[in-house]
Every structure is written in C-alpha cells, then in structure tokens.
PDB file of N, CA, C and O in Angstrom:
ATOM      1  N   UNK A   1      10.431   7.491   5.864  1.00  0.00           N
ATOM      2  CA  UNK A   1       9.918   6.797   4.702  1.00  0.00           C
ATOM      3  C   UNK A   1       8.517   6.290   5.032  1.00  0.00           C
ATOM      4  O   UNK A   1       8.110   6.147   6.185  1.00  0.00           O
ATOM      5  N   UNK A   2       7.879   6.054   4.036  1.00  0.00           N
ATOM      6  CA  UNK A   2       6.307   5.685   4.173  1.00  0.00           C
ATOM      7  C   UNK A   2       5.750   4.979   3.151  1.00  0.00           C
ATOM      8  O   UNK A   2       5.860   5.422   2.008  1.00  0.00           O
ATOM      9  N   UNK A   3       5.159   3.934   3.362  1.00  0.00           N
ATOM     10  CA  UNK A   3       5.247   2.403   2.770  1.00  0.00           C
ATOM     11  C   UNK A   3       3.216   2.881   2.565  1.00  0.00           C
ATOM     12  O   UNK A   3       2.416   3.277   3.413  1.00  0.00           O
ATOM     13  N   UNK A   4       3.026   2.568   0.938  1.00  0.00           N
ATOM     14  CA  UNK A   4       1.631   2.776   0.691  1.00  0.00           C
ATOM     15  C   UNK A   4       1.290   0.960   0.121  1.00  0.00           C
ATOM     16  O   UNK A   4       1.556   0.512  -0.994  1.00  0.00           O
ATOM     17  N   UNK A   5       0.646   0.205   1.278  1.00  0.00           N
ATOM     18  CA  UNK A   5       0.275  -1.246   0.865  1.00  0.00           C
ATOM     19  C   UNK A   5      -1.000  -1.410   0.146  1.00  0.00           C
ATOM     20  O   UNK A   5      -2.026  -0.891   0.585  1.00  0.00           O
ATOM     21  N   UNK A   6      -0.988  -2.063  -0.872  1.00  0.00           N
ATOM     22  CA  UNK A   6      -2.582  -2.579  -1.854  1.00  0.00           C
ATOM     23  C   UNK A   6      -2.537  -4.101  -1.683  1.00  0.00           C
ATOM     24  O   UNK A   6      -1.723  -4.918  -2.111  1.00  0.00           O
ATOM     25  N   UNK A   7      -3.590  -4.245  -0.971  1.00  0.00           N
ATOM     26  CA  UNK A   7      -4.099  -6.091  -1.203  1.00  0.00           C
ATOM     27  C   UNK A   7      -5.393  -5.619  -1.957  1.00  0.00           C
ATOM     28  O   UNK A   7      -6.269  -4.755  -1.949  1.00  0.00           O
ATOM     29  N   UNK A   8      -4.770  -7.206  -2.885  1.00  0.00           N
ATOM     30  CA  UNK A   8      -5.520  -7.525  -4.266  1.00  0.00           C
ATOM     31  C   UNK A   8      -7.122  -8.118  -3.091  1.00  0.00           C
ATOM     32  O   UNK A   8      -7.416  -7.951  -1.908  1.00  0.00           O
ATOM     33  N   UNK A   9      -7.660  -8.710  -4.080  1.00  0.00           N
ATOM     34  CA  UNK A   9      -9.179  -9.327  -3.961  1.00  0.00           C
ATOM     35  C   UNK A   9      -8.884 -10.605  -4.648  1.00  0.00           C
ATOM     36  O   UNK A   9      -8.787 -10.665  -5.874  1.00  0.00           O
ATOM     37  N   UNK A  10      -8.711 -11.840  -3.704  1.00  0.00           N
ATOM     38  CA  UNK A  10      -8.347 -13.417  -3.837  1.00  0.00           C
ATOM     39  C   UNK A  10      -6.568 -13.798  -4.194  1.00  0.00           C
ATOM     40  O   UNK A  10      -6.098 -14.698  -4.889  1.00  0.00           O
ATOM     41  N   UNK A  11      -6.003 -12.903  -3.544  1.00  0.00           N
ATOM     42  CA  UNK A  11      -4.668 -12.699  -3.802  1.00  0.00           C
ATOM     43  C   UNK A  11      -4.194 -12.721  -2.009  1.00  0.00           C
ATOM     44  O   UNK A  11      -4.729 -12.178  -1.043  1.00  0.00           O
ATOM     45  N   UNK A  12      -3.010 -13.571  -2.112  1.00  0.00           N
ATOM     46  CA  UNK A  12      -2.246 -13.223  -0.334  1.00  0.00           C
ATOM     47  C   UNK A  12      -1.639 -12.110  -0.643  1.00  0.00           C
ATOM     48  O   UNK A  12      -1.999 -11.123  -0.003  1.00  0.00           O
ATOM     49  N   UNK A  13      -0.671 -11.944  -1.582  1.00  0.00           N
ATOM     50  CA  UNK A  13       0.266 -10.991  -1.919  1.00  0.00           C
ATOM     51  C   UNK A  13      -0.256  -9.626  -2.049  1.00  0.00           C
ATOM     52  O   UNK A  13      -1.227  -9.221  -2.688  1.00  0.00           O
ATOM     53  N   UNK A  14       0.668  -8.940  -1.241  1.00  0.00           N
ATOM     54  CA  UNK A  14       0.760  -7.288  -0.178  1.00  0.00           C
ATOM     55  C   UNK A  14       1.532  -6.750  -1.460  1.00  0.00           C
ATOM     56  O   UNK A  14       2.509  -7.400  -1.831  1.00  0.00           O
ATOM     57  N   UNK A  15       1.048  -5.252  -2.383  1.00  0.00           N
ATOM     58  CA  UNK A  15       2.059  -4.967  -2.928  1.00  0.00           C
ATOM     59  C   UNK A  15       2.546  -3.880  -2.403  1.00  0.00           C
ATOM     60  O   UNK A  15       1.675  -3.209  -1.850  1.00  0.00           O
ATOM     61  N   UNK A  16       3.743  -3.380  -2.353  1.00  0.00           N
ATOM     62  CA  UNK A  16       4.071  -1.904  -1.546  1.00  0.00           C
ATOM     63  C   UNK A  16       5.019  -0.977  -2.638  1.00  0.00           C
ATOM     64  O   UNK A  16       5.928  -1.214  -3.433  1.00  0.00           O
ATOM     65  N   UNK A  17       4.249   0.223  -2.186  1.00  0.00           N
ATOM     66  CA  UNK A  17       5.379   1.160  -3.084  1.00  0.00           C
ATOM     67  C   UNK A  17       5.980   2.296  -1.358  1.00  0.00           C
ATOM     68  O   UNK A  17       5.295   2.558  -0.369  1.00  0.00           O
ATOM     69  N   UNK A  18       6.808   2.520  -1.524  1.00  0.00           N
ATOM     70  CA  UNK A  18       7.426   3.703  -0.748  1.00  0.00           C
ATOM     71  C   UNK A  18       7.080   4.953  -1.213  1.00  0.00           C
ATOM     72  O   UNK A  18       6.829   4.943  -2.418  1.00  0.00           O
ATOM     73  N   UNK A  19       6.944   6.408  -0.485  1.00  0.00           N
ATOM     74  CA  UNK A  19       7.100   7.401  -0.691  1.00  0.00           C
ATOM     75  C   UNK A  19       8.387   8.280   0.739  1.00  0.00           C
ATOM     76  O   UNK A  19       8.463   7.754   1.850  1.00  0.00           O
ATOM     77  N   UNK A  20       8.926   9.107   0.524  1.00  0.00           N
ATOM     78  CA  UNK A  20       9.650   9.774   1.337  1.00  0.00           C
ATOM     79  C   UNK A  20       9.390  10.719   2.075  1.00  0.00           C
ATOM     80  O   UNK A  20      10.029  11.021   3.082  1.00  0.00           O
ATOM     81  N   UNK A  21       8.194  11.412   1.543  1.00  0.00           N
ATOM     82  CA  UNK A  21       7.632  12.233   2.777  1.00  0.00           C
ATOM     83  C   UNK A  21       5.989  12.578   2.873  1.00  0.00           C
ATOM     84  O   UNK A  21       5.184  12.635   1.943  1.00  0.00           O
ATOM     85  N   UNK A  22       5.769  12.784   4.265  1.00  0.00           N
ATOM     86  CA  UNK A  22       4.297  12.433   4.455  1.00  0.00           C
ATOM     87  C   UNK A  22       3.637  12.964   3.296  1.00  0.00           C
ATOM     88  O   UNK A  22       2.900  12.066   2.887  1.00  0.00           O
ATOM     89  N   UNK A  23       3.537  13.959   2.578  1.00  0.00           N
ATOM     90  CA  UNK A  23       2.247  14.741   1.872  1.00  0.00           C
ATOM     91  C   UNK A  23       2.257  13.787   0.372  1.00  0.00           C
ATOM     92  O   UNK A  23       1.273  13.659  -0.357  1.00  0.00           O
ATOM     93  N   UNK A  24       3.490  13.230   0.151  1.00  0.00           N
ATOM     94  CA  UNK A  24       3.734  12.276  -1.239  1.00  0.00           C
ATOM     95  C   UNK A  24       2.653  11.282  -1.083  1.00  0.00           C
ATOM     96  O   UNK A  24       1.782  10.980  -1.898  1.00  0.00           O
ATOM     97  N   UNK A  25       2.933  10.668   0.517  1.00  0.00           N
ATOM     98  CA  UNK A  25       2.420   9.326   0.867  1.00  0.00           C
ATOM     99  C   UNK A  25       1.098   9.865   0.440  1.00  0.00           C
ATOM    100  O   UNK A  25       0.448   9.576  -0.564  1.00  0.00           O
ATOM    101  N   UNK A  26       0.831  10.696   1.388  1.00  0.00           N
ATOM    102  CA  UNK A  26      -0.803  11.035   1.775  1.00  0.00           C
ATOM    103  C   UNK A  26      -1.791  10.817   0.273  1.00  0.00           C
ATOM    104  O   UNK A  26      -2.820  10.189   0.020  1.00  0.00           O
ATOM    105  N   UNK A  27      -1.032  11.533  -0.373  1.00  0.00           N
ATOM    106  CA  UNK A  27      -1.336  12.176  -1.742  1.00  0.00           C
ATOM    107  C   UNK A  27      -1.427  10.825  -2.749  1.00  0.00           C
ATOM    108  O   UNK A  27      -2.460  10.463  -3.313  1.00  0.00           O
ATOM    109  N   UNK A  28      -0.540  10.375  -2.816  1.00  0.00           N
ATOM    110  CA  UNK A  28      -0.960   8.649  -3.442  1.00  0.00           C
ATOM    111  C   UNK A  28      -2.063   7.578  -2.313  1.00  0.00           C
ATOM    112  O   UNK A  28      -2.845   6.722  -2.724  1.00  0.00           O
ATOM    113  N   UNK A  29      -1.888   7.847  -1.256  1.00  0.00           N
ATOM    114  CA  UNK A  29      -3.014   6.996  -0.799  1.00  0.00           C
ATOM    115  C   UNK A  29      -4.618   7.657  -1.000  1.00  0.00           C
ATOM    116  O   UNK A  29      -5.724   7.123  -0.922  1.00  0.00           O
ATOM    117  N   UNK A  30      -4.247   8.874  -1.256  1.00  0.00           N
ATOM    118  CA  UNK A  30      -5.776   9.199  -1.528  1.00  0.00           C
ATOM    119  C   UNK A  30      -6.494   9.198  -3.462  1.00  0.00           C
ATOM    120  O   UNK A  30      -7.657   9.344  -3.839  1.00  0.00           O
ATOM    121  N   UNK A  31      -5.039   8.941  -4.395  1.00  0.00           N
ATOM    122  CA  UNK A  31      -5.776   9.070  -5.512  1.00  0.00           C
ATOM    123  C   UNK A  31      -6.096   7.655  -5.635  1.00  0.00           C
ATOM    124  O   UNK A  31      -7.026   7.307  -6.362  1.00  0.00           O
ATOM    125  N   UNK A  32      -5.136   6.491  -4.735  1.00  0.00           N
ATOM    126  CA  UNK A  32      -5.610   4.667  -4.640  1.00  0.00           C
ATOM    127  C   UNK A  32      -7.504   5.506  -4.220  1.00  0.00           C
ATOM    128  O   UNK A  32      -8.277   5.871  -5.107  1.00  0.00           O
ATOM    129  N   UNK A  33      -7.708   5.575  -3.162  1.00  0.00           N
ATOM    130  CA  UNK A  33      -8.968   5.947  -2.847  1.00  0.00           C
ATOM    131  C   UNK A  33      -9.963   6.395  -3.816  1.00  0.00           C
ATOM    132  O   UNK A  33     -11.017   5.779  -3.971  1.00  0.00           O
ATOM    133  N   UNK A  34      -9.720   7.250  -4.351  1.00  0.00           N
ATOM    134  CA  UNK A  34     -10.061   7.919  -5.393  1.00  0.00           C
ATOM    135  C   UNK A  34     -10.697   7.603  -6.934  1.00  0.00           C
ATOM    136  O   UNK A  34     -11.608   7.935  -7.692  1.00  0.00           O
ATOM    137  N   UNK A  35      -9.363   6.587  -6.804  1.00  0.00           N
ATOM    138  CA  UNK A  35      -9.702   5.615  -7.941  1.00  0.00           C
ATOM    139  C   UNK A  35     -10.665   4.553  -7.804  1.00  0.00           C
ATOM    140  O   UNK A  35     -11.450   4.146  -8.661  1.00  0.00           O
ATOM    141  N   UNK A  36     -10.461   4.025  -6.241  1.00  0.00           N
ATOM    142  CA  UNK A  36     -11.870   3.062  -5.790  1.00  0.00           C
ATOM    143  C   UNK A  36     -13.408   3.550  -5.893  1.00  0.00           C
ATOM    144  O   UNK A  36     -14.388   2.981  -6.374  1.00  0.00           O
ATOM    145  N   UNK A  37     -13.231   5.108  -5.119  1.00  0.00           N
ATOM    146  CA  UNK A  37     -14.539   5.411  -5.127  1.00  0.00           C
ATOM    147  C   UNK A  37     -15.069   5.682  -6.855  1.00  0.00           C
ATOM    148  O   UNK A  37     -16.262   5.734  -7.155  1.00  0.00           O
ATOM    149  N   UNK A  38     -14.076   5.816  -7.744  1.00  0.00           N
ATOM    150  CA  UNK A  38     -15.116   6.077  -8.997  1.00  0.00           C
ATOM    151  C   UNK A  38     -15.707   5.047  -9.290  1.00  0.00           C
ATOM    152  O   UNK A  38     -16.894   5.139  -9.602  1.00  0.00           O
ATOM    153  N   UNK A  39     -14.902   3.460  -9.272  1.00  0.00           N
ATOM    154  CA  UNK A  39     -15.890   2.689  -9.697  1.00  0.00           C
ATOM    155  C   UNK A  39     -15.818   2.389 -11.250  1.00  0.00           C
ATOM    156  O   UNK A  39     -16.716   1.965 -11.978  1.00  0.00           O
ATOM    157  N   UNK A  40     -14.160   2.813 -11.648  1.00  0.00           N
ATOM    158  CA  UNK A  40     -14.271   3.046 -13.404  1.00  0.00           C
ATOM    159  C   UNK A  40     -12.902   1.275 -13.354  1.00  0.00           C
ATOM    160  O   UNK A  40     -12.087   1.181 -12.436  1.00  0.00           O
ATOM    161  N   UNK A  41     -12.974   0.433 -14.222  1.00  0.00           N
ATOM    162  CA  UNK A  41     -12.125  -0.755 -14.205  1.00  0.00           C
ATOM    163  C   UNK A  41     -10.915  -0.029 -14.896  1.00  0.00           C
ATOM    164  O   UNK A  41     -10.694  -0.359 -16.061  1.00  0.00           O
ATOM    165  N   UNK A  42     -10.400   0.574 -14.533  1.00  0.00           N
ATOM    166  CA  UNK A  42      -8.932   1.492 -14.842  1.00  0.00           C
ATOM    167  C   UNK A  42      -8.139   0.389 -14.596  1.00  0.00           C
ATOM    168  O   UNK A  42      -8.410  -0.750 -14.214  1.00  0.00           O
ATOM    169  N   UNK A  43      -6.559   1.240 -15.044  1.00  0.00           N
ATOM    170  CA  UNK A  43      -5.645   0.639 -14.043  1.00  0.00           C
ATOM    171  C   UNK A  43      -4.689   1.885 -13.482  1.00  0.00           C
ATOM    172  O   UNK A  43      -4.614   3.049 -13.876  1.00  0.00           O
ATOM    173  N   UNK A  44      -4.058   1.258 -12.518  1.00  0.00           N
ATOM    174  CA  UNK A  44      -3.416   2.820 -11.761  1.00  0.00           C
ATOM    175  C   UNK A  44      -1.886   2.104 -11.723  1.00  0.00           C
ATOM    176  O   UNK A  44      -1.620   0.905 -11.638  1.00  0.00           O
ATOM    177  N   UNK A  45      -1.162   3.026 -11.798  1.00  0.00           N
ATOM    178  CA  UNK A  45       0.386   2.414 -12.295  1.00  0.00           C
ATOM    179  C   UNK A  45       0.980   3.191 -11.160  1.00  0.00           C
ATOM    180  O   UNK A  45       0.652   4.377 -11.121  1.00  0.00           O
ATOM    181  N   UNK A  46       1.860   2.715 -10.148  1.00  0.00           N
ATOM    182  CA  UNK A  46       2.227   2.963  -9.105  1.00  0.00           C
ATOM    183  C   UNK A  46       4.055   2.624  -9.278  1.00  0.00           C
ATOM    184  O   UNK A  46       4.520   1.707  -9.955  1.00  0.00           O
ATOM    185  N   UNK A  47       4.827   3.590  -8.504  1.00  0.00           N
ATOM    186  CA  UNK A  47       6.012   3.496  -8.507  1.00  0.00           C
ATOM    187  C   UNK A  47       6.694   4.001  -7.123  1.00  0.00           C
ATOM    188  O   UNK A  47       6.187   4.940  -6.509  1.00  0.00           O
ATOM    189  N   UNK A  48       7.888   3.330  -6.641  1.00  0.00           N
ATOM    190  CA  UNK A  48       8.374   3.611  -5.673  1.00  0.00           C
ATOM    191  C   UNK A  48       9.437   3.979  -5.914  1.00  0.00           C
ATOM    192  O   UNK A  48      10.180   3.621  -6.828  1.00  0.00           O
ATOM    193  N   UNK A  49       9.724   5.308  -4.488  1.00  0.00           N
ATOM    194  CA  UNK A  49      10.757   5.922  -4.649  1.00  0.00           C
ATOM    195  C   UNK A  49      11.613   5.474  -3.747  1.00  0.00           C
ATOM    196  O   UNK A  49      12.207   6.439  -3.267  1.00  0.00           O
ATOM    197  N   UNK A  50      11.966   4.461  -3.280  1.00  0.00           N
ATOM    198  CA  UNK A  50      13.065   3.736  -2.463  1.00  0.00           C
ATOM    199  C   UNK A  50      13.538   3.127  -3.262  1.00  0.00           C
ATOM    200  O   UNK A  50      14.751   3.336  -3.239  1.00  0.00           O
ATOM    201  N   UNK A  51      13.088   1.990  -4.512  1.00  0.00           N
ATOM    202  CA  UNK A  51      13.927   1.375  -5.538  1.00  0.00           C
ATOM    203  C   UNK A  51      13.854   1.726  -6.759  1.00  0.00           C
ATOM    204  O   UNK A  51      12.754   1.288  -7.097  1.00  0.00           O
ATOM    205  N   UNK A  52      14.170   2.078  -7.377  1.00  0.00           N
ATOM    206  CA  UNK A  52      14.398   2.870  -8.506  1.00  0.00           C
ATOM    207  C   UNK A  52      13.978   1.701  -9.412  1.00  0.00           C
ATOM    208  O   UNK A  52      14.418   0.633  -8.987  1.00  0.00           O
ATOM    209  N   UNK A  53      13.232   1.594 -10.569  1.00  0.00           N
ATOM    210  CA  UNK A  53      12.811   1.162 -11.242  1.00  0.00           C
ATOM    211  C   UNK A  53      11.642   0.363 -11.074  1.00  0.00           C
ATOM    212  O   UNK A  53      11.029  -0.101 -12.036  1.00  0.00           O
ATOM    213  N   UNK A  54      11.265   0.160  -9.715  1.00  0.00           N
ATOM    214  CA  UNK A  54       9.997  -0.470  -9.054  1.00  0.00           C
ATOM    215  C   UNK A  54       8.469   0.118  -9.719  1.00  0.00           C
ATOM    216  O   UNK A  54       7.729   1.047  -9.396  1.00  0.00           O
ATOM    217  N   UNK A  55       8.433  -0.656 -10.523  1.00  0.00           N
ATOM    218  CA  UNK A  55       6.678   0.199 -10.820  1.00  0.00           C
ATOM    219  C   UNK A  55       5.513  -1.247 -10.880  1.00  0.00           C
ATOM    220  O   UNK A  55       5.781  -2.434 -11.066  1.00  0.00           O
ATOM    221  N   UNK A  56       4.511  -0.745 -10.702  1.00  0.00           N
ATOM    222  CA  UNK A  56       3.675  -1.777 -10.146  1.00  0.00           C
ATOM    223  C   UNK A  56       2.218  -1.350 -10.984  1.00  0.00           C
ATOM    224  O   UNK A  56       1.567  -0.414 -10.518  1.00  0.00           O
ATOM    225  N   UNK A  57       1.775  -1.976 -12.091  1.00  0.00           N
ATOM    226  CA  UNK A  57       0.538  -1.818 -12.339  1.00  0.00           C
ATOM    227  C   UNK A  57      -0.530  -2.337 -12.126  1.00  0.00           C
ATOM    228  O   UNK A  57      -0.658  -3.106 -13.078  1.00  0.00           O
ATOM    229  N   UNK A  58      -1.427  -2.434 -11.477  1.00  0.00           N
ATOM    230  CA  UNK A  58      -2.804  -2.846 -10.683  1.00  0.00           C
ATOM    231  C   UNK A  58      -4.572  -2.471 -11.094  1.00  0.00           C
ATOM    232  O   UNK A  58      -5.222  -1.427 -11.028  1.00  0.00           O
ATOM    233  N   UNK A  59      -4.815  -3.457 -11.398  1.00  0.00           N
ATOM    234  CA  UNK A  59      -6.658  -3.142 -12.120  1.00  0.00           C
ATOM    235  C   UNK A  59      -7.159  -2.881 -10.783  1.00  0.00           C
ATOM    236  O   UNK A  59      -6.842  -3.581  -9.821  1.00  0.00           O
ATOM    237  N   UNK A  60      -7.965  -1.846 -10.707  1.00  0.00           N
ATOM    238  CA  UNK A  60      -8.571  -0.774  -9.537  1.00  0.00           C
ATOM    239  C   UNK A  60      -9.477  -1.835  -9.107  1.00  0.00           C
ATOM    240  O   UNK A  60      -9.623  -2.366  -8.006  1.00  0.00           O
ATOM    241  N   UNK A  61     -10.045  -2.017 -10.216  1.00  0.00           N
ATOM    242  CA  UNK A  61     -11.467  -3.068  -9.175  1.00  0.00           C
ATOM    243  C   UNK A  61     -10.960  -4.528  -8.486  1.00  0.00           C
ATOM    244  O   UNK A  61     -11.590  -5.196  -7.665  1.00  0.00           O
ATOM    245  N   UNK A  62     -10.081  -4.721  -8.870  1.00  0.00           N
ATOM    246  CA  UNK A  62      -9.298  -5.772  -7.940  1.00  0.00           C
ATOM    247  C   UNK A  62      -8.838  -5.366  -6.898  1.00  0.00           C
ATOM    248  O   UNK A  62      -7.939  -6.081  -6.458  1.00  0.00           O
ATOM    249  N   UNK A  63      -9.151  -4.271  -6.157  1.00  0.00           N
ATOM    250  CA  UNK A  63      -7.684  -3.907  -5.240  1.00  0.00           C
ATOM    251  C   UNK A  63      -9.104  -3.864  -4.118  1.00  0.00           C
ATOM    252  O   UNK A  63     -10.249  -3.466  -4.334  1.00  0.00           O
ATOM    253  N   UNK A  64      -8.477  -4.452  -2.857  1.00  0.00           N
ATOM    254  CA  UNK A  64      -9.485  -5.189  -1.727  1.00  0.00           C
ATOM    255  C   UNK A  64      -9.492  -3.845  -0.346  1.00  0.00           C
ATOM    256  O   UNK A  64     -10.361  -3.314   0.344  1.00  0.00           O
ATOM    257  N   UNK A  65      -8.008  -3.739  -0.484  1.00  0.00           N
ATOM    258  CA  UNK A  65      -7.764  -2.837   0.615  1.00  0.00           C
ATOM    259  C   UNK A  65      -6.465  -1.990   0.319  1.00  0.00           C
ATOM    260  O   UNK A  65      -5.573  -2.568  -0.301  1.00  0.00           O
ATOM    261  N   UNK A  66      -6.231  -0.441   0.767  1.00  0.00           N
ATOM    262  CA  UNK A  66      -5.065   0.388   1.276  1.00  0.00           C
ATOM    263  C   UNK A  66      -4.199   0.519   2.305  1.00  0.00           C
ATOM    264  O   UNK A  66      -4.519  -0.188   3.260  1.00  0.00           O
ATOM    265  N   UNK A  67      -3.428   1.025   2.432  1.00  0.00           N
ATOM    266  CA  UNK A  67      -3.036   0.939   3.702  1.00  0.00           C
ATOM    267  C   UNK A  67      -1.616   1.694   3.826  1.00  0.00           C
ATOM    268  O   UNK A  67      -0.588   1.234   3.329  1.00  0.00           O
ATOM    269  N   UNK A  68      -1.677   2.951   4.571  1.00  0.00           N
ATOM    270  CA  UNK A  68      -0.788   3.951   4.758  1.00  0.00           C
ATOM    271  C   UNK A  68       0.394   3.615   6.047  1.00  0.00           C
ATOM    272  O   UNK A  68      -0.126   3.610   7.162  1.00  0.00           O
ATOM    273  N   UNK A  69       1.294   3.449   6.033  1.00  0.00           N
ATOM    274  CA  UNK A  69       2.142   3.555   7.482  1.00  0.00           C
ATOM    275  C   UNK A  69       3.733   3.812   7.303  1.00  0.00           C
ATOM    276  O   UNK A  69       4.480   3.404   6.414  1.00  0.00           O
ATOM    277  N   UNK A  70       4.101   4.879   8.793  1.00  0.00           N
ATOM    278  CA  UNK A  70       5.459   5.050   8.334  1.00  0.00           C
ATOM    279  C   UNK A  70       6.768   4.070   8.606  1.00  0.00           C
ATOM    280  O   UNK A  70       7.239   3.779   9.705  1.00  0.00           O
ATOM    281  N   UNK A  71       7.062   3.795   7.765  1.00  0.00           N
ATOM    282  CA  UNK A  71       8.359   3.088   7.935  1.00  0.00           C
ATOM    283  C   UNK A  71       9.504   3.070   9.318  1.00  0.00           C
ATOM    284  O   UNK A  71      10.610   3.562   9.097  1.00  0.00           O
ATOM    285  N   UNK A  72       9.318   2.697  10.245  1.00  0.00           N
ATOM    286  CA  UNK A  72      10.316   2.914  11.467  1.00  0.00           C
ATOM    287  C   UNK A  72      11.184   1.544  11.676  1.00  0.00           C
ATOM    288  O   UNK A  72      11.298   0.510  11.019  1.00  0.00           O
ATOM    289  N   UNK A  73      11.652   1.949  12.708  1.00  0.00           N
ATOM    290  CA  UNK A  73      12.412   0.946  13.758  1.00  0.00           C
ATOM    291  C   UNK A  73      11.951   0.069  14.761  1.00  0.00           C
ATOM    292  O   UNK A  73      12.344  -1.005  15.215  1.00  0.00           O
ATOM    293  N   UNK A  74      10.822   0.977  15.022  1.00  0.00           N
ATOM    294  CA  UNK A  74       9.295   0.786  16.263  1.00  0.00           C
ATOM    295  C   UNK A  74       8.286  -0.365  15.872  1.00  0.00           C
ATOM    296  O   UNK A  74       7.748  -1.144  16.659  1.00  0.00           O
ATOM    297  N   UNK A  75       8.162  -0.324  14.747  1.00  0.00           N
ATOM    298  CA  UNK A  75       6.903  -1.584  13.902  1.00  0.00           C
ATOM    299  C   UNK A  75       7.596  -2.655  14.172  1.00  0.00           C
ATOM    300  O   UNK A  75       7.081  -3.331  15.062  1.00  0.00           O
ATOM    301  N   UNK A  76       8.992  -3.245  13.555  1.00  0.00           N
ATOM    302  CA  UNK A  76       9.858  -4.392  13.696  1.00  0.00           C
ATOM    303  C   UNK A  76      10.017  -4.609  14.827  1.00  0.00           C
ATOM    304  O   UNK A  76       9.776  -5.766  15.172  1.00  0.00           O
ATOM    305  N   UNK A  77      10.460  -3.675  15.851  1.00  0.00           N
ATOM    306  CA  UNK A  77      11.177  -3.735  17.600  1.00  0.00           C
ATOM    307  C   UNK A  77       9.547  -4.446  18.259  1.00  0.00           C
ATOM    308  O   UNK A  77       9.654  -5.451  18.962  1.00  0.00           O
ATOM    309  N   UNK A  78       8.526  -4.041  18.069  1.00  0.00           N
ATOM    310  CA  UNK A  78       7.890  -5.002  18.657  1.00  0.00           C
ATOM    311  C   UNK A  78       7.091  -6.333  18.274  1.00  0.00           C
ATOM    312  O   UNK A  78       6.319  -7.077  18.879  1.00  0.00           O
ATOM    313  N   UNK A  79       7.634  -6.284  16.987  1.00  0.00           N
ATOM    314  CA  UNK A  79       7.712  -8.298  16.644  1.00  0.00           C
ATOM    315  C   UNK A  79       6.313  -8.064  16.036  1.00  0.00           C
ATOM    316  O   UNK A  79       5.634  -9.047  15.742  1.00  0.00           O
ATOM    317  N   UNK A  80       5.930  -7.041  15.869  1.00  0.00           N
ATOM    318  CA  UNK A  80       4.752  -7.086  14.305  1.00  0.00           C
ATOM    319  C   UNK A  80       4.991  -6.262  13.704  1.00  0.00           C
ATOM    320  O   UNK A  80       5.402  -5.166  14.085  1.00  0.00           O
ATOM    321  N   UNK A  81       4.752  -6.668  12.483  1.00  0.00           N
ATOM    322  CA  UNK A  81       5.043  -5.848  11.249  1.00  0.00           C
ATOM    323  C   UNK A  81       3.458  -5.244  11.074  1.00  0.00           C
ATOM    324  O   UNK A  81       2.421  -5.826  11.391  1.00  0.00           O
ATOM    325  N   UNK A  82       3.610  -3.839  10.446  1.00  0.00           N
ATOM    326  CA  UNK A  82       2.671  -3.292  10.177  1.00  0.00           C
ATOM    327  C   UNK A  82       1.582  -4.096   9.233  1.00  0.00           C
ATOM    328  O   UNK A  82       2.111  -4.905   8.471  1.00  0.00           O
ATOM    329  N   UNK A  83       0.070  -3.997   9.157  1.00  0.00           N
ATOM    330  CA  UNK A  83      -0.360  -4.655   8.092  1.00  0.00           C
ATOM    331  C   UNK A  83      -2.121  -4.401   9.052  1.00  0.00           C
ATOM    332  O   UNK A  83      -2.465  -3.702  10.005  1.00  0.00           O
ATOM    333  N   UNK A  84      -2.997  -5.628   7.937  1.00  0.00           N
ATOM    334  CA  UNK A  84      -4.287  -5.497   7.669  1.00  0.00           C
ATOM    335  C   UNK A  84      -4.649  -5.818   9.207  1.00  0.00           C
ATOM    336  O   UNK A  84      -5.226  -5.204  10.104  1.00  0.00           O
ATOM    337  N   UNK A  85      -3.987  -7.164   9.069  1.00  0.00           N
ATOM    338  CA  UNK A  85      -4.675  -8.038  10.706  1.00  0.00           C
ATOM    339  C   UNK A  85      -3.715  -8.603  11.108  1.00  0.00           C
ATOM    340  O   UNK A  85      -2.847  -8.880  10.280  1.00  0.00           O
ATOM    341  N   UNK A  86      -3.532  -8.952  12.411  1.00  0.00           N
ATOM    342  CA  UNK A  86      -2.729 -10.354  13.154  1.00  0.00           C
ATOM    343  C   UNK A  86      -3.297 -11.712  13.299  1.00  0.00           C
ATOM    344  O   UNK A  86      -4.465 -11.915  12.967  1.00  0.00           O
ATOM    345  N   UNK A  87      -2.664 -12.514  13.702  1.00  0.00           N
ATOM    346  CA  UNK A  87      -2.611 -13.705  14.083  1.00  0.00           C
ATOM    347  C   UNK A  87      -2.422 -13.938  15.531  1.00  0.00           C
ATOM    348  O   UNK A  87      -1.205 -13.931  15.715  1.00  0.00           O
ATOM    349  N   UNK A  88      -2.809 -14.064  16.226  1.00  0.00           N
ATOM    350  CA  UNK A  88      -2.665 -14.439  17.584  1.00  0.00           C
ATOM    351  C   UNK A  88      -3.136 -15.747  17.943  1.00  0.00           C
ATOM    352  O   UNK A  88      -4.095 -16.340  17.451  1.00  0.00           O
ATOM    353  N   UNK A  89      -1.922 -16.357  19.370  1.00  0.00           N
ATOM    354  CA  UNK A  89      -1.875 -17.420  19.328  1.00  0.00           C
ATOM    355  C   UNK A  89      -2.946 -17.906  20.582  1.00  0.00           C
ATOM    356  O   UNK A  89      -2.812 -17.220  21.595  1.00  0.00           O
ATOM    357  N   UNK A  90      -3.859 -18.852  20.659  1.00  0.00           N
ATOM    358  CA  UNK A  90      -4.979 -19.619  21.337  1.00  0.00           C
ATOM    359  C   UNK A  90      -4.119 -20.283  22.486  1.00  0.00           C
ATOM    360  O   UNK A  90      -4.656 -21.025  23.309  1.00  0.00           O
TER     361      UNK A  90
END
C-alpha cells in the first residue's frame, strides 16, 4: 500500500489518500504536481482506495507540499512515522 500525503499552506493537518500499487501512487502524485506546476486555482478531488468512501477535495493553490511513501511495518518499527520533518530532542 502507498500513502499519497498533501499539507495545506497555514494548516497542521496532513491529508492522506492510499493507493495499492506503485504506478496508481506514482500516477496521482504526479497529476498533485501537475496541478501545482500549472498555477490554475482549481480544485483536485482525491479519493482513497483503502477506505471506501474517503474522498478529499483540496484548492491546488493551497496545497504547501506532496509526499509519496510506501506503507510498511519498517516506518512504525523504528519509532518515526513517515512525513515532511522530525523533531529531535536537544
């Protein structure tokens, strides 16, 4: 499974849709891209295929950052979760 993340612009909240196999993922993280580089105030309507009825609509020029990664066992087992940045402790 493969988790496609959008952070907004002045927003904490991570939204995620799932896809099930790499070329799905790939393929929605590049029309998010796609849609950034035009530069048009659209909106792009996003849906996941892990929960069935999950759909997520999002204004393009709000959206700050992407972010592609596959879903494992490996991300959790070492006590970070996938994402933008960490926190580390001083």
């Amino acid at each position: 499974m493969f988790v496609i993340d959008v952070t907004l612009k002045h927003s904490p909240i991570t939204l995620s849709v799932q896809r099930k196999t790499a070329e799905d993922a790939t393929a929605l993280y590049q029309q998010i891209l796609e849609a950034l580089r035009s530069g048009n105030a659209t909106t792009l309507e996003l849906t996941c295929e892990q929960q069935a009825g999950k759909t997520i609509g999002v204004l393009v020029s709000e959206i700050a950052a992407v972010q592609m990664a596959e879903k494992s066992g490996t991300a959790t087992a070492s006590g970070r979760p996938p994402g933008f940045f960490a926190m580390s402790e001083s």
